[in-house]
C-alpha positions in Angstrom: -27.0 13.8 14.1 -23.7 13.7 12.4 -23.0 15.2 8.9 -20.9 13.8 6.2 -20.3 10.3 5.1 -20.6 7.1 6.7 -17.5 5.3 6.1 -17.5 2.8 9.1 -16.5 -0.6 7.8 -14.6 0.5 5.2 -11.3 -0.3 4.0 -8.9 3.1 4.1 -6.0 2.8 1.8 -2.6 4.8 1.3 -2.1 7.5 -1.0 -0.2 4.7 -3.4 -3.2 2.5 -2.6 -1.8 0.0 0.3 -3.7 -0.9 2.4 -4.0 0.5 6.2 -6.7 -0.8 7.9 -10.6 -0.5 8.7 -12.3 2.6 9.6 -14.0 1.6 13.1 -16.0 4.8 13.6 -16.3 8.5 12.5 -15.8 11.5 15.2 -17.3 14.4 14.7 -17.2 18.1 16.2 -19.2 20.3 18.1 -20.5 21.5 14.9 -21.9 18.3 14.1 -19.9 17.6 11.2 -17.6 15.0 10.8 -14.1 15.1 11.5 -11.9 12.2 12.4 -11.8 8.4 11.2 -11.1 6.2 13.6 -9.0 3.2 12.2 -8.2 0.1 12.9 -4.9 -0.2 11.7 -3.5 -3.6 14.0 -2.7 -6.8 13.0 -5.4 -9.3 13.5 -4.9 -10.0 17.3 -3.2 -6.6 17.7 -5.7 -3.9 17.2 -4.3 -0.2 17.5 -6.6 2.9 16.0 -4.9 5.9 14.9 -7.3 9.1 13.9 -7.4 10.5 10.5 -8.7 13.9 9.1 -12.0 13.3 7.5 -10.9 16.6 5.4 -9.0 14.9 3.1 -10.4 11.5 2.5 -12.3 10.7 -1.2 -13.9 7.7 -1.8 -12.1 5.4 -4.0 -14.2 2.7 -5.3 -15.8 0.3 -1.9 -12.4 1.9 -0.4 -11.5 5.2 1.4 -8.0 6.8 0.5 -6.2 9.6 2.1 -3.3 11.5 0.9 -0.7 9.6 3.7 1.6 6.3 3.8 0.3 4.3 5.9 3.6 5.0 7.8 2.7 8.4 8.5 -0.6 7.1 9.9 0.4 4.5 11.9 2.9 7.2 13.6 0.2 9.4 14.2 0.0 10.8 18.0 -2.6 8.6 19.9 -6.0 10.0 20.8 -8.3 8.6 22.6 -11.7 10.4 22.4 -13.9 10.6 26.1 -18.0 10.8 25.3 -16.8 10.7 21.6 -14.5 14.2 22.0 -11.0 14.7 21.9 -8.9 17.1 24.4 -7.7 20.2 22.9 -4.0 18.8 23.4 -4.8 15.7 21.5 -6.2 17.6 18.5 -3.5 20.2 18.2 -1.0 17.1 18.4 -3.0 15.3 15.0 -3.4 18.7 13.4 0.4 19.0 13.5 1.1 15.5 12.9 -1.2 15.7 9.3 0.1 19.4 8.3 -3.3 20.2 8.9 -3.2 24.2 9.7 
């Protein structure tokens, strides 16, 4: 069972508080714990998900909000996780992209 929050359906927003799209699903680690948010960040017929570190996200009323434009996010390398996992090159590419180590 994964642990942390549960933020599917939600609404993640920019640092400045624009909008960037829906949070689709959460990834989470070997550990169990989770790590990515899987967002939804398209036009409506144009859906494209772009990851986003769990690590920094607060809650922020009914919303999500991460430290990012929604720029940066949108720019973000695309992953796409097999059985719910990411490859190692795919991770080290998002950890880079979000300044992350």
């Amino acid at each position: 069972m994964a642990s942390g929050p549960d933020w599917r359906g939600k609404t993640l927003v920019a640092i400045h508080g624009a909008t960037i799209g829906r949070i689709v699903d959460v990834l989470v680690g070997e550990d169990g714990q989770a790590e990515w948010l899987a967002v939804d960040t398209g036009a409506r017929f144009r859906s494209q998900q772009r990851l986003v570190p769990v690590s920094v996200a607060v809650t922020l009323g009914t919303a999500v909000m991460v430290p990012y434009d929604e720029d940066q996010v949108r720019s973000a390398p695309q992953a796409i996780p097999v059985n719910g996992a990411l490859s190692l090159e795919e991770r080290l590419g998002l950890i880079d992209h979000y300044r992350l180590g």
